[in-house]
N, C-alpha and C positions, 0 to 999 in steps of 0.2 A: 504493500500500500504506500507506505513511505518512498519507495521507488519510484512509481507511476502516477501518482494522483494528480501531481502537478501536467505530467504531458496529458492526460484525460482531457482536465481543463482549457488546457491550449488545442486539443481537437476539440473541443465544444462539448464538449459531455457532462452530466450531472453528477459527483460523486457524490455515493451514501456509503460510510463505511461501517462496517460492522464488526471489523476487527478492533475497533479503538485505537489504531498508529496516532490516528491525526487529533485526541485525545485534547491534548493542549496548546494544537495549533490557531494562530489568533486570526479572529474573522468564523471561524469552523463552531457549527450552533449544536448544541446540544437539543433532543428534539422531544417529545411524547405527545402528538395532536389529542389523544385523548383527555390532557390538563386542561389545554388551554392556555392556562397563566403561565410560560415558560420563558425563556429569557429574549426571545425575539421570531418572526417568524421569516421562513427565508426567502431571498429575492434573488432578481437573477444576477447579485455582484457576491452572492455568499458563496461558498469557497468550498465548503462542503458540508455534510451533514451527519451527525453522528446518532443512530436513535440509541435514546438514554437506555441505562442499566435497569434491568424490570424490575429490582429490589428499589431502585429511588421511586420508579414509577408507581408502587404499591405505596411507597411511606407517605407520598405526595399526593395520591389519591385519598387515602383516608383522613391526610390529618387535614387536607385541605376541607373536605367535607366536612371535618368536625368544626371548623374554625368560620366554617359561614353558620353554624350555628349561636357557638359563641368565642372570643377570644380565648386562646390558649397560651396558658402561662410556663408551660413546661411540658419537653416531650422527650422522651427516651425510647431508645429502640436497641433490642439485639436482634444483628439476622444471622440466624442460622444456615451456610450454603453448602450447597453439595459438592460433590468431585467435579459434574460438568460445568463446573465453573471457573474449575483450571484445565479445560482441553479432554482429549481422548488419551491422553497420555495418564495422567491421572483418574480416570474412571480404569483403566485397566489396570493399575497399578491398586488399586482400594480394590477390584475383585480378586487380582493375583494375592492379596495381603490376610484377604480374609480367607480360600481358598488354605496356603499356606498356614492360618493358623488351626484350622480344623485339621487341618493332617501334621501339626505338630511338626513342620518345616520351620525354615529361614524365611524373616520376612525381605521381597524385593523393597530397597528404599533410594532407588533410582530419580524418581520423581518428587518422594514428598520429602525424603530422609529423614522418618520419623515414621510411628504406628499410626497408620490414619483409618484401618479398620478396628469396631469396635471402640471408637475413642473420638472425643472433642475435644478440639486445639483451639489456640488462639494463634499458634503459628508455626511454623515447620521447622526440621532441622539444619544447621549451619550450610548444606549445601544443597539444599534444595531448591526446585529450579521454580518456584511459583512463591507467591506473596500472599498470607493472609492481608498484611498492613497497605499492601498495593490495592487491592479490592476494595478494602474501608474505605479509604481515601478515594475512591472513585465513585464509588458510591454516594458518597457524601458531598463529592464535586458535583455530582450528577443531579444530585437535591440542591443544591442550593443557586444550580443553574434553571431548573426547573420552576422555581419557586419563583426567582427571581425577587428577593427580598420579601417578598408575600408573607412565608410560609413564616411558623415558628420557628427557633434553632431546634437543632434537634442534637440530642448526644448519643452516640453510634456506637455501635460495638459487634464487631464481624467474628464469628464462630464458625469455624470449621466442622462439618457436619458429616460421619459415614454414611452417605446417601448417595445415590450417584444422581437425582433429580427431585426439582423441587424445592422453593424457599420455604423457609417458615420463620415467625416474625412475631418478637413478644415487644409488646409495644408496651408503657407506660404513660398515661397523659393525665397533669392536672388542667383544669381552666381554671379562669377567672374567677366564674361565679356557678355555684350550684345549677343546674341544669336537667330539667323532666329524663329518666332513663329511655322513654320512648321519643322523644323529642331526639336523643343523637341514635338510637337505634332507624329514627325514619332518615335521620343527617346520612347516615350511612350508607343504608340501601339505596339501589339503584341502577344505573347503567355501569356494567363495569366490574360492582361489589355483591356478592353474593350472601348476604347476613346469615347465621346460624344461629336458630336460638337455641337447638337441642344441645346439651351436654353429648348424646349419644354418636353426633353426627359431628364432631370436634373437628376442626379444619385440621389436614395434616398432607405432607410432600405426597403422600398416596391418594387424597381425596381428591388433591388439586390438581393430578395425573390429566390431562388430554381438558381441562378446563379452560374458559377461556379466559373467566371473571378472579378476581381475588375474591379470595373464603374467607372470612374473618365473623370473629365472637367477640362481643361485647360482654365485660366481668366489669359491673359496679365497685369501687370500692365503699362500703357502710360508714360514714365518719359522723351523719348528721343525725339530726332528731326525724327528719324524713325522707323515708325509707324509697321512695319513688324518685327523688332527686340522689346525685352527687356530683362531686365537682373532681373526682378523681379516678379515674380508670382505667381497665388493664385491656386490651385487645390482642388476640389468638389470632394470627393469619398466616395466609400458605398461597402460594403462586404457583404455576407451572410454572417455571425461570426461561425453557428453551422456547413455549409457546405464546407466551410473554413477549416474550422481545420481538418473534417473527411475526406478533401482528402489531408490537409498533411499528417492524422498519418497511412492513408493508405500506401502513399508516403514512408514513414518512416520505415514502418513497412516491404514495397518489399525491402529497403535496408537492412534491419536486414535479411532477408531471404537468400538474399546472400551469407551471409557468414555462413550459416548452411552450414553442411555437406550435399553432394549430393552424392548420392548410398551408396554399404558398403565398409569399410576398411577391407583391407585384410590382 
């Protein structure tokens, strides 16, 4: 990508990258048409297009929704991610590891240089060829591109998950001010979010399998004298991550189309 993008440009062509080279290149727009509110939209002197990381795109969907309810004073998140979110190289290696330890072998640590079956990390070992801390950080660019000063800060925290698909995502949010539990239950719902009220139907990396929506549960936290409001709460969510992202850059990509020329200049 890094190689080519630039001569693309000069044959006249639209880049949309999906590998993320072009990441921090300046003019290059971070993208999720499904926000809406995102750092700008592209025209024909933008440079390229990067569609955002579907873990920003879930934190920026709900807490946005929660925030046109009422202001939010504080948000926290840990996301929990799978192997394919460092390559094909790493979902074989979490299967070769687990394989290996059920037959009471040597674990391969080519890839992660650490146990990454049966185990959650915050980060891998000295020579390993991928970044928990690289992920957080982009993630986190990715939100705050999306947001575009809108959103609340959020404090992040990336977990390494033995899964090989599927995000899952413990959220933390106080507001402002006390607020109806069905009031952010209906904030929520909608195009996009799939609300669960059942305990039995818990969002999880398996449910959100071939989905197209984010899963998420809403958990009251109890602090006041009544029991229908609160001003503090926990959210359960899970994304497909790989189908996620293919219908932002689809997304992304009918916007770039737009702005192609349509018939001939006369």
């Amino acid at each position: 990508t890094r190689k080519h993008w630039r001569g693309a440009l000069r044959a006249g062509s639209t880049v949309l990258d999906l590998s993320g080279a072009l990441d921090r290149e300046p003019g290059v727009l971070v993208r999720a048409p499904w926000l809406g509110a995102d750092a700008g939209t592209p025209d024909l002197f933008t440079p390229a297009v990067i569609p955002a990381h579907p873990a920003a795109m879930a934190l920026g969907l709900l807490l946005e929704r929660l925030q046109q309810t009422a202001p939010l004073r504080f948000a926290a998140a840990t996301v929990l991610a799978p192997a394919s979110e460092f390559g094909r190289g790493a979902m074989d290696e979490l299967h070769q590891q687990t394989v290996s330890l059920l037959s009471f072998q040597g674990l391969p640590r080519a890839v992660f240089d650490a146990q990454a079956a049966y185990n959650l990390l915050a980060g891998f070992g000295e020579n390993t060829k991928i970044s928990v801390a690289n992920l957080d950080a982009r993630i986190h660019r990715h939100y705050e591109a999306l947001g575009g000063g809108r959103w609340p800060s959020l404090a992040l925290q990336t977990i390494f998950a033995p899964v090989f698909h599927g995000h899952v995502f413990s959220i933390a949010v106080e507001l402002e001010r006390p607020m109806e539990i069905t009031l952010l239950e209906g904030a929520l719902s909608g195009v996009h979010v799939d609300l669960v009220l059942e305990d039995t139907d818990s969002p999880s990396n398996l449910a959100a399998t071939g989905q197209n929506d984010v899963l998420v549960r809403l958990r009251p936290v109890q602090h006041g004298r009544n029991p229908s409001e609160t001003s503090r709460l926990w959210l359960w969510a899970a994304t497909d991550n790989l189908r996620l992202y293919a219908q932002n850059a689809v997304e992304c990509a009918l916007d770039l189309r737009r702005l192609r020329p349509q018939g001939t200049v006369q």
